[in-house]
C-alpha positions in Angstrom: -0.2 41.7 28.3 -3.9 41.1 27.6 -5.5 39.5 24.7 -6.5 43.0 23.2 -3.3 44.6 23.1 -1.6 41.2 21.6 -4.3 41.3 18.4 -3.4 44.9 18.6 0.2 44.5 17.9 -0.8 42.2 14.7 -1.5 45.0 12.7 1.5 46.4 10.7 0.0 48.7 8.6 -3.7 50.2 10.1 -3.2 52.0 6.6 -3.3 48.2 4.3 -6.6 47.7 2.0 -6.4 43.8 4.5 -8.8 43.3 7.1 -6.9 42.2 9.9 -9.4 41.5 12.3 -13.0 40.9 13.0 -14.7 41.5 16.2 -18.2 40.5 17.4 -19.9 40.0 20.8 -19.0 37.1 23.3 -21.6 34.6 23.0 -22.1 35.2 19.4 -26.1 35.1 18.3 -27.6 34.5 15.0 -26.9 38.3 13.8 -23.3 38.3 15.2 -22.3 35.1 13.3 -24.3 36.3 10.5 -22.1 39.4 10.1 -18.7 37.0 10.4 -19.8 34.7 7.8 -20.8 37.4 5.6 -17.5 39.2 6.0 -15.4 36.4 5.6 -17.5 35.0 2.6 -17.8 38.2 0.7 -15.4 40.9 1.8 -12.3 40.7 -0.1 -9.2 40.0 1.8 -10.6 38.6 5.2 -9.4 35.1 5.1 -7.0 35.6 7.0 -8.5 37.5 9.9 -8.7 37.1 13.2 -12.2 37.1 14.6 -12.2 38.4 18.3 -14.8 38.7 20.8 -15.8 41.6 23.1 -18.1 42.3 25.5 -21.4 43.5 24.2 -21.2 46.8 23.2 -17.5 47.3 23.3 -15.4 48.2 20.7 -11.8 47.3 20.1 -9.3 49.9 21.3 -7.8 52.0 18.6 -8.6 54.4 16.0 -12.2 54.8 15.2 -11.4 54.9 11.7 -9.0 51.9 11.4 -10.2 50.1 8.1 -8.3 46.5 8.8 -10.6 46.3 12.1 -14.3 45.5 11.3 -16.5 45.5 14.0 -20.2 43.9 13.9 -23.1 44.0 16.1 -21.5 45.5 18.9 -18.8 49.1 19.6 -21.9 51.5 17.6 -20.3 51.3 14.2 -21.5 51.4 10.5 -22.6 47.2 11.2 -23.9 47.5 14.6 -28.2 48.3 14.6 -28.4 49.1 18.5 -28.6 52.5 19.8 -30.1 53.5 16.7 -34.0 54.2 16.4 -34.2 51.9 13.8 -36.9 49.6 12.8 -37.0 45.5 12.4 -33.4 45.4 11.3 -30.5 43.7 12.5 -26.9 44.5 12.0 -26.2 41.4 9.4 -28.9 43.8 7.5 -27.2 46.8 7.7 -24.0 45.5 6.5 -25.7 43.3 3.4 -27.1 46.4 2.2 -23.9 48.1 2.3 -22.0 46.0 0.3 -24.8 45.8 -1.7 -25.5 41.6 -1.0 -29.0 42.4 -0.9 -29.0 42.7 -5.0 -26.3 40.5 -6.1 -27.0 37.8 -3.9 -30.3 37.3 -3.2 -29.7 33.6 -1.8 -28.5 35.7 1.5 -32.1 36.6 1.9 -33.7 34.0 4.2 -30.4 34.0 6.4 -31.2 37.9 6.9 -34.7 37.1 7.6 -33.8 35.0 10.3 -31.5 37.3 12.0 -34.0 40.4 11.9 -36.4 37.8 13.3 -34.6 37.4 16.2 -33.0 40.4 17.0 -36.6 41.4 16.5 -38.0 38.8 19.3 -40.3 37.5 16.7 -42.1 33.8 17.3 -39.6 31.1 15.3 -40.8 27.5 14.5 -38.9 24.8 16.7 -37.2 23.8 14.1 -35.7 26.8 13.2 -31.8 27.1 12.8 -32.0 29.3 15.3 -32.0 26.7 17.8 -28.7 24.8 16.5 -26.9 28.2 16.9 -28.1 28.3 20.3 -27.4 24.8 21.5 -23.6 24.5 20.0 -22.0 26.2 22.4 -23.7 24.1 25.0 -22.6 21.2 22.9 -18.9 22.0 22.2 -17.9 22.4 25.2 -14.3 21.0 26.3 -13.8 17.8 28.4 -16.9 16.8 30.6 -18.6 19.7 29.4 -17.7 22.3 32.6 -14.6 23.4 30.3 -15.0 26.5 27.8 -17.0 26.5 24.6 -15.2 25.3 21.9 -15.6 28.2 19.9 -13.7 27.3 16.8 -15.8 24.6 16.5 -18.9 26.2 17.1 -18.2 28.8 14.4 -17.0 25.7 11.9 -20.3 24.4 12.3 -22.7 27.7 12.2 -20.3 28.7 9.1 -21.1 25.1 7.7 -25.0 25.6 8.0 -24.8 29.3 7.1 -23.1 27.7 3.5 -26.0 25.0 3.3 -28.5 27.7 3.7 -27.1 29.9 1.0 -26.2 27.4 -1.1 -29.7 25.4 -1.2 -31.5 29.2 -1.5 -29.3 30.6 -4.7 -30.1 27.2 -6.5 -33.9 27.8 -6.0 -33.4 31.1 -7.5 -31.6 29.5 -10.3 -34.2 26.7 -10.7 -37.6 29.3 -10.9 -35.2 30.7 -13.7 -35.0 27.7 -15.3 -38.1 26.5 -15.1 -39.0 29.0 -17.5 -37.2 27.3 -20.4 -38.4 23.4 -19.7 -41.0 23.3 -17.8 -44.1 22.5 -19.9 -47.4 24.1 -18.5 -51.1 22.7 -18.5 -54.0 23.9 -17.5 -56.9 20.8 -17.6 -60.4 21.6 -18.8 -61.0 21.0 -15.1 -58.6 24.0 -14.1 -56.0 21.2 -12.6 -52.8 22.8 -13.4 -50.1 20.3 -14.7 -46.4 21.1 -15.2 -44.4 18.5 -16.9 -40.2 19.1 -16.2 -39.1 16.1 -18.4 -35.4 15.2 -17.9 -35.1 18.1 -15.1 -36.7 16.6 -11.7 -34.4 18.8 -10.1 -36.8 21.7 -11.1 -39.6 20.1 -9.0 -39.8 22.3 -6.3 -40.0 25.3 -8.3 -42.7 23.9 -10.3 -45.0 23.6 -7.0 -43.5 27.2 -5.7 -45.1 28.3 -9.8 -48.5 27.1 -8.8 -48.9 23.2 -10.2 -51.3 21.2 -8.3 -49.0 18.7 -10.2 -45.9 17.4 -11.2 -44.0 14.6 -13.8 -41.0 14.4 -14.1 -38.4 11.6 -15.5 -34.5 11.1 -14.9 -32.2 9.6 -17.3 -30.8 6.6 -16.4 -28.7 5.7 -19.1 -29.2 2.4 -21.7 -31.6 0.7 -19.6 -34.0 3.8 -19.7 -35.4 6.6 -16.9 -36.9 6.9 -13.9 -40.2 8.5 -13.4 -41.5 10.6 -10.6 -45.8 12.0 -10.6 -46.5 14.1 -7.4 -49.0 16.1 -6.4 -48.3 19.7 -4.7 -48.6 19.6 -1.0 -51.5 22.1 -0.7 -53.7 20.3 -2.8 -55.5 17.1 -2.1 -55.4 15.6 -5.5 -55.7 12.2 -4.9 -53.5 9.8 -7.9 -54.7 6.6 -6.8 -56.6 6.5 -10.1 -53.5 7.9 -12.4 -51.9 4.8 -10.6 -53.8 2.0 -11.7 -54.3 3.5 -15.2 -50.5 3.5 -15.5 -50.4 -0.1 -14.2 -53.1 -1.5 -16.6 -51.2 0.2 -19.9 -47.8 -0.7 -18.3 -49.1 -4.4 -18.1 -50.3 -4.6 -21.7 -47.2 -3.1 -22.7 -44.9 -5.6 -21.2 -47.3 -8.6 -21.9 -47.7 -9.4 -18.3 -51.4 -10.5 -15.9 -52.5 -8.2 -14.1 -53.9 -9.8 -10.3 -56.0 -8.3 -7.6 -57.0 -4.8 -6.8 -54.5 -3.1 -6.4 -53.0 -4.6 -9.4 -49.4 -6.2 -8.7 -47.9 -7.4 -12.3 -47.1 -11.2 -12.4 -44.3 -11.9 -14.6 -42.6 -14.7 -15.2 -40.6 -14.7 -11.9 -43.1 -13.9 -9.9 -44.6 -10.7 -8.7 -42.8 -7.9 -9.8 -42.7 -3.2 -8.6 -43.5 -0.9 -11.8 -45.5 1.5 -10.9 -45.2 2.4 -6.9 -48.1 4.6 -5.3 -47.1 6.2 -2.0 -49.5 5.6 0.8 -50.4 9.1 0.9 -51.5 8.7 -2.9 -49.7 11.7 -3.7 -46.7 10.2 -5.3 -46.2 7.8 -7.8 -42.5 6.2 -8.7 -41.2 4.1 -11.3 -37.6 3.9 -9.6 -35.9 6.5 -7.0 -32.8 7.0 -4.9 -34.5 4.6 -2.5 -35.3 2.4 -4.6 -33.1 0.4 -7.8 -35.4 -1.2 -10.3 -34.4 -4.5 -11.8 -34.1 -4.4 -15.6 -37.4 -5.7 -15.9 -38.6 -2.9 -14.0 -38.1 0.0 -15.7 -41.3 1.1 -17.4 -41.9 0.6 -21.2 -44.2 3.3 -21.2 -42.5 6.5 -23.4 -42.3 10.0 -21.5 -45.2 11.4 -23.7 -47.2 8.9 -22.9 -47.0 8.7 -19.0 -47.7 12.7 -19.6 -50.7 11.7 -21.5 -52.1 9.0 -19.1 -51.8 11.3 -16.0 -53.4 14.4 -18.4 -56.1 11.9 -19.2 -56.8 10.5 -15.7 -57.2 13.8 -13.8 -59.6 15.5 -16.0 -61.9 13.4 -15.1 -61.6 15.1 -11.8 -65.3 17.5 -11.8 -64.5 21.2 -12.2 -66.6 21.6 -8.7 -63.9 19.6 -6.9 -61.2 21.4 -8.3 -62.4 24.8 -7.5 -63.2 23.7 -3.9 -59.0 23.3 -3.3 -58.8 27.2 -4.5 -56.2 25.9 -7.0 -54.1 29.1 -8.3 
């Protein structure tokens, strides 16, 4: 008895509310998978079905109108774009919008995008996810690698980056939201546009997304005190060499410690000691990271508001004409 009819047999009731089985197109590409993950993820009562693969364009035999049998991307059905006229869509589209995924989960969004782009032959960066979906079936492959795709694996793995995707997307959404209620905005005398996120670096992203040309923001880190962060937005070329050393010169007279040389290295009483750490791109500026654990005698004795005020009072000395010349917005 072939494959088909077996599957076939599995469902008892073609009448039951439960999705029995999902079917896609051998090979799967980034729309087919698209449509599994989506149904499995968001459909109620599809964890336990099957997912089966066709031949493009084929639909599962039995009736047309059998709701436990979802087919997507392939048979001509309600989730399958070919065959239709339609324009720069893709099948993971059509079903989103049906279920209405589009609206109460916008953190779908850039995985639609990127299966419209391809069904659409559109050009991809190399380092698109596009390319992953494409090479795991090459790389799960049984044995020496002349055995069948491992497609279970395959899927656990497109599933897996399909989740990263979503996931990483829907907190963006929820950061731009609230960045609203702590971000504190400035706009310098120069037009340099300053957003402070105290106690919220996770917010950092949507601060540059909002427009700063630059950001501060601190951690808490318990009794011993916080971890600071100062970086400038990628599209602009503000340069915090400057912010740097005035930081290092207050931190110094602060902790009661020589300053040496030019690029101004504190000199405790154990030797040379890391406060104040300027990237070599000058566009970042640390006191402590996940990279980096400061000794106790490293964290900086500086207050929150006044590292805000040092960087505020070091970059407005930046000339208007510079500023306007990086079409800051």
């Amino acid at each position: 008895m072939k494959l088909v009819d077996l599957l076939l047999q599995s469902i008892v009731d073609a009448n039951s509310p439960e999705i029995k089985i999902l079917v896609g197109h051998r090979f799967p590409d980034d729309d087919a998978w698209l449509c599994l993950w989506l149904a499995k993820k968001f459909i109620p009562k599809t964890a336990k079905a099957q997912i089966v693969f066709l031949n493009a364009g084929e639909r599962l035999p039995g009736p047309t109108n059998d709701a436990s049998v979802l087919h997507f991307d392939t048979g001509l059905g309600e989730y399958d774009q070919h065959g239709k006229n339609l324009r720069r869509t893709s099948s993971a589209s059509l079903l989103a919008e049906k279920i209405g995924l589009l609206k109460d989960n916008p953190g779908i969004k850039p995985l639609i995008e990127l299966a419209t782009a391809v069904d659409n032959i559109e050009p991809l960066p190399t380092t698109s996810l596009h390319f992953l979906i494409e090479a795991y079936p090459w790389m799960f492959r049984n044995g020496n690698g002349s055995s069948p795709t491992n497609w279970a694996k395959v899927q656990e793995r497109v599933f897996e980056a399909f989740d990263i995707i979503y996931g990483q997307e829907t907190q963006r959404i929820e950061n731009r939201k609230s960045l609203q209620e702590f971000a504190e905005k400035t706009i310098l005398p120069n037009g340099l546009k300053i957003t402070s996120i105290l106690w919220h670096p996770e917010l950092r992203e949507a601060a540059f997304e909002d427009g700063a040309a630059v950001v501060i923001w601190t951690a808490n880190r318990g009794a011993k005190g916080f971890y600071t962060g100062i970086q400038r937005n990628r599209k602009y070329p503000v340069s915090l060499d400057r912010v740097a050393v005035d930081l290092r010169r207050i931190e110094a007279a602060a902790q009661g410690i020589d300053v040496k040389g030019k690029n101004l290295i504190y000199v405790g009483k154990n030797g040379p000691i890391t406060v104040w750490y300027l990237h070599d791109s000058l566009g970042l500026i640390l006191n402590g990271s996940r990279t980096y654990k400061l000794m106790d005698n490293e964290y900086t004795r500086l207050s929150p508001r006044q590292i805000v005020g040092i960087v505020h009072g070091t970059l407005k000395n930046i000339p208007r004409e510079t500023v306007s010349r990086w079409n800051v917005k």
